[in-house]
N, C-alpha and C positions, 0 to 999 in steps of 0.2 A: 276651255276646250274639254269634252268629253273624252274619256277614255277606257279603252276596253277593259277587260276587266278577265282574268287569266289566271292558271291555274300557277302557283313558284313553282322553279324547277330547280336541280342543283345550281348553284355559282360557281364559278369555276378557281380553286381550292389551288395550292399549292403542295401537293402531295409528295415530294422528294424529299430523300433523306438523307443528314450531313453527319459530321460528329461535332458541331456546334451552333449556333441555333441565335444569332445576333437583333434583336431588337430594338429599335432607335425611335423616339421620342422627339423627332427633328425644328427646330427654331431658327428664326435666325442668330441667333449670338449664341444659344448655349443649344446643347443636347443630351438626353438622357440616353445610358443605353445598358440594357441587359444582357448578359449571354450564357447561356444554358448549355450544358451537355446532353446527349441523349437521354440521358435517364432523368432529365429537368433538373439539375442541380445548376446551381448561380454560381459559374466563373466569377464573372464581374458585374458591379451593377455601380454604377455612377456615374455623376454628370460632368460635361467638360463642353469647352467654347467649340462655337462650330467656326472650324480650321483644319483645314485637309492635313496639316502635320500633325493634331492630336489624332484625328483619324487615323491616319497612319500609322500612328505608333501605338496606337488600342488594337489595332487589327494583327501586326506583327507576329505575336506568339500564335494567334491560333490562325493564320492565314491561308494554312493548306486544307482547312475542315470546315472554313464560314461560309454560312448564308447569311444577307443581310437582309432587312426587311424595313422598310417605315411608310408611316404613312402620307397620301398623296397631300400634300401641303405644297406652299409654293418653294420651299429650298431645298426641294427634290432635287434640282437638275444638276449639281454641281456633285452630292453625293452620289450619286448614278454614273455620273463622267469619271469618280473616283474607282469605283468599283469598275467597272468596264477596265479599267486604265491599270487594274490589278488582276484582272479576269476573277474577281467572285462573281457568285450569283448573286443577282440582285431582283427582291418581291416588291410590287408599290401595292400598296394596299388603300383600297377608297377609304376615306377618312370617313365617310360616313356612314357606312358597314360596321368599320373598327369600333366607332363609337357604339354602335347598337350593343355588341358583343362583349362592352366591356360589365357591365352588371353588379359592380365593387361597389361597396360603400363609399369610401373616399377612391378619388381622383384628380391625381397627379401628374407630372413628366415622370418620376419615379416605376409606378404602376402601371402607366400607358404603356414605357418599353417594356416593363414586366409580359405585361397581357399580352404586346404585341407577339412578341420570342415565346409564348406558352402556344400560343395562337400557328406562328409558325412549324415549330419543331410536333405537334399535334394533326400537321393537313389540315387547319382549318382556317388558314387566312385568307379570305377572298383577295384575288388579283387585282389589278388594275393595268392597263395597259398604257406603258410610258412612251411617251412620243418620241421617236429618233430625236439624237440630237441635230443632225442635219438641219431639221425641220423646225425646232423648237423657235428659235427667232424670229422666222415668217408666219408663226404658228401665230406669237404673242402678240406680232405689230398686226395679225389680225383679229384678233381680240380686241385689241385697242381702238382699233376703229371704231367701233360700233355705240360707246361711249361719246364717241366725238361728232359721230350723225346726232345724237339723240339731241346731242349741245346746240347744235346747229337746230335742228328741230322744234327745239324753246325760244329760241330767239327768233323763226319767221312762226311760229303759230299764234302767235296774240297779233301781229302785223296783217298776219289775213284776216284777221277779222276786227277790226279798226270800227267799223262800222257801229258795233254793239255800245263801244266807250265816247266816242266821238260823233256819233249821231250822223253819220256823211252815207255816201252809198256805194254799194257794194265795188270789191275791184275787180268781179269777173274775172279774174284770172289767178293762176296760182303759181305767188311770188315763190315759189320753190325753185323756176327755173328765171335766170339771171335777166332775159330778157322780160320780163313782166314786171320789172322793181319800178321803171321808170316811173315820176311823177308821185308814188306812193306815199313820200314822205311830204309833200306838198300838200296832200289832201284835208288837213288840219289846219283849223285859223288860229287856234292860238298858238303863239310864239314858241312854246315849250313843246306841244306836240313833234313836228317836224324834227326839233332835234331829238327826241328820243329814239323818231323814228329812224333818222339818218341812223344811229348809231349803233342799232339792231342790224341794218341793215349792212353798213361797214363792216363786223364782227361776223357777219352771215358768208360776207363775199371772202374773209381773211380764213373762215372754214371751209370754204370753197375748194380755194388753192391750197390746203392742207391735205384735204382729203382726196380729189385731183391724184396730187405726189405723194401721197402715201397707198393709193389704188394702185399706181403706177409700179410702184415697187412691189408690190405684192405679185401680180400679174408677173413680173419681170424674174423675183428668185423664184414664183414658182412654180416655172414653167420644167426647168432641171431637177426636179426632186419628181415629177409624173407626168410628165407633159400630155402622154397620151392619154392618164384617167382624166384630169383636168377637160380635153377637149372633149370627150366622151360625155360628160356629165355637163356638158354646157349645151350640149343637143338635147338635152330632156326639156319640155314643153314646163313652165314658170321656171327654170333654174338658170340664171344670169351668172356673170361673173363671180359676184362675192357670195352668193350662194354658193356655187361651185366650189369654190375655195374654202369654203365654211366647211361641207362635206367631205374635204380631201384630207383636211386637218383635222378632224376629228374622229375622221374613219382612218384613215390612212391606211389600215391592214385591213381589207374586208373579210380575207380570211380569217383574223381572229374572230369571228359569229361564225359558230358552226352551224348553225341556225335562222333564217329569219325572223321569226320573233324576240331571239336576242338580239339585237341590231334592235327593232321597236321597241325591246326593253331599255334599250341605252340611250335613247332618246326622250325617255320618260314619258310616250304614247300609250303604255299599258298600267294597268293597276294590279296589283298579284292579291290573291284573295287568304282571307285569314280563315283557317277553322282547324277543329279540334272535333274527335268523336263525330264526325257525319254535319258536323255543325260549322255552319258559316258564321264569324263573327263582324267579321267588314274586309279592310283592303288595306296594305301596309306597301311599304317601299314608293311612296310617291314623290320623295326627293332624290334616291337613285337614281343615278344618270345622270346627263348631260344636260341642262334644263334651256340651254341656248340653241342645242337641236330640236327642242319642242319650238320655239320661235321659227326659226328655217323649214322648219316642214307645214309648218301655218302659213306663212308665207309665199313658199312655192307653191302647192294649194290653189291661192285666193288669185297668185299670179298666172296658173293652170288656167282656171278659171274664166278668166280676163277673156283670153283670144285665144282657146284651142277646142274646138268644136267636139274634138272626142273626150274630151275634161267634163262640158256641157252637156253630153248625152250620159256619163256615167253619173253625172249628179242629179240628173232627172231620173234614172234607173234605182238609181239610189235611196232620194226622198220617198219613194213607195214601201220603202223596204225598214227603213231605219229611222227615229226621230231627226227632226231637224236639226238639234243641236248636235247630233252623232256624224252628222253626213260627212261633215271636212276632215273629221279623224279617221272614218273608214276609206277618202281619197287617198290622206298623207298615210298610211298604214300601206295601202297596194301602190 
């Protein structure tokens, strides 16, 4: 997919100011962590098991002046539930920013909470936005799905087309929906075809009813966490259910984009441009962001597309104006 190509603007910084300045280096089993005073001097700098009791009692002495900060990794959620649960402040920071900025010869867990807590107590740690916890569990079983379509996916795409390996004809129809399987596995004269087919087939239908009960719940928690943005965004022209839920979970605050082009920046639809002295060099940050909402907005898109006559008139408006290959990203952009 093409994508536009735009001028950086500030990221949005964490500017406050503490009298200690806590850094973490976050893992699952161990974590590094720094902590600084205002004037950068290293209180503490060492590594301990990640366990909310060593937590607790690293944080103790200086608990009335910390900020904590680490970066977005997956054993954020429980440090966060810590914090909350102590009323500190607490910074997530994109792991992939951090890393730009760290610019050290060696690196470490040492160094990483180093950098992080210099980076903090500085205003210059770009944010990240932590998902409620309310929300986190219906957030992940729907991430998880999406792995398990694809599963399913591999197992009826070589069965539609039989034809190529088997020399037989075509099946006219696509075994993706349950009533077209009939007879498919049949189609094969030798002995061993059939069963391989049956068994793609079998494993297709056991994803079936997986995915089924696992839509099921998802629709079901989360309807109480937005119900009304949820129904709102299911009336937009290609956005279906898991769409819908795709975007409620990853936006969740739309108020946090003060801006629309933030919002298309966090979906990885833009390219930010590099230069120096009047001079353009190329385009950086094109792993920034969410790269799962570049999927979903390609998608909605192609599903726009499909059956909504004013989708069809803005893409014929459009091809006048813009290359072809530009067209779908200037839809999913408006």
């Amino acid at each position: 997919m093409t994508r536009f190509l735009v001028q950086s603007h500030p990221m949005r910084f964490y500017p406050q100011q503490h009298k200690a300045y806590w850094g973490i280096d976050l893992h699952a089993r161990t974590m590094s962590l720094c902590i600084l005073n205002q004037d950068g001097e290293s209180l503490r700098h060492r590594n301990l098991k990640t366990h909310p009791e060593m937590f607790r009692r690293a944080m103790a002495p200086y608990r009335e002046a910390l900020v904590v900060a680490v970066a977005c990794l997956f054993p954020w959620y429980g440090l966060a539930d810590l914090c909350a649960q102590a009323q500190l402040p607490f910074v997530l920071g994109p792991a992939l920013s951090l890393q730009a900025s760290h610019g050290g010869k060696a690196k470490n867990d040492q160094s990483d909470a180093q950098q992080i807590a210099v980076l903090l107590r500085g205003g210059r740690l770009p944010q990240a936005s932590g998902s409620p916890a309310a929300r986190r569990a219906t957030r992940d079983l729907r991430r998880r799905r999406m792995p398990r379509r694809r599963k399913r996916a591999e197992l009826l795409t070589p069965l539609q087309h039989t034809k190529s390996p088997y020399n037989v004809p075509e099946i006219g129809k696509k075994i993706a929906s349950k009533a077209n399987r009939d007879g498919v596995a049949e189609r094969c004269a030798d002995p061993a075809g059939p069963q391989s087919i049956a068994v793609a087939l079998a494993l297709s239908a056991h994803y079936d009813r997986l995915l089924r009960a696992m839509e099921l719940t998802l629709l079901t928690t989360a309807k109480p966490h937005d119900a009304t943005t949820l129904s709102r965004r299911r009336t937009v022209p290609g956005l279906g259910e898991m769409l819908s839920l795709g975007l409620l979970y990853a936006l969740h605050d739309i108020h946090r984009f003060p801006r629309g082009p933030d919002c298309v920046s966090y979906c990885r639809l833009v390219t930010c441009a590099k230069a120096s002295a009047g001079k353009r060099y190329g385009t950086a940050g094109t792993k920034l962001g969410n790269a799962s909402r570049t999927w979903a907005f390609a998608a909605a898109t192609v599903l726009l597309l499909r059956a909504h006559p004013a989708g069809q008139q803005d893409l014929t408006r459009l091809e006048k104006k813009h290359a072809q290959g530009q067209v779908l990203t200037v839809l999913a952009h408006n």
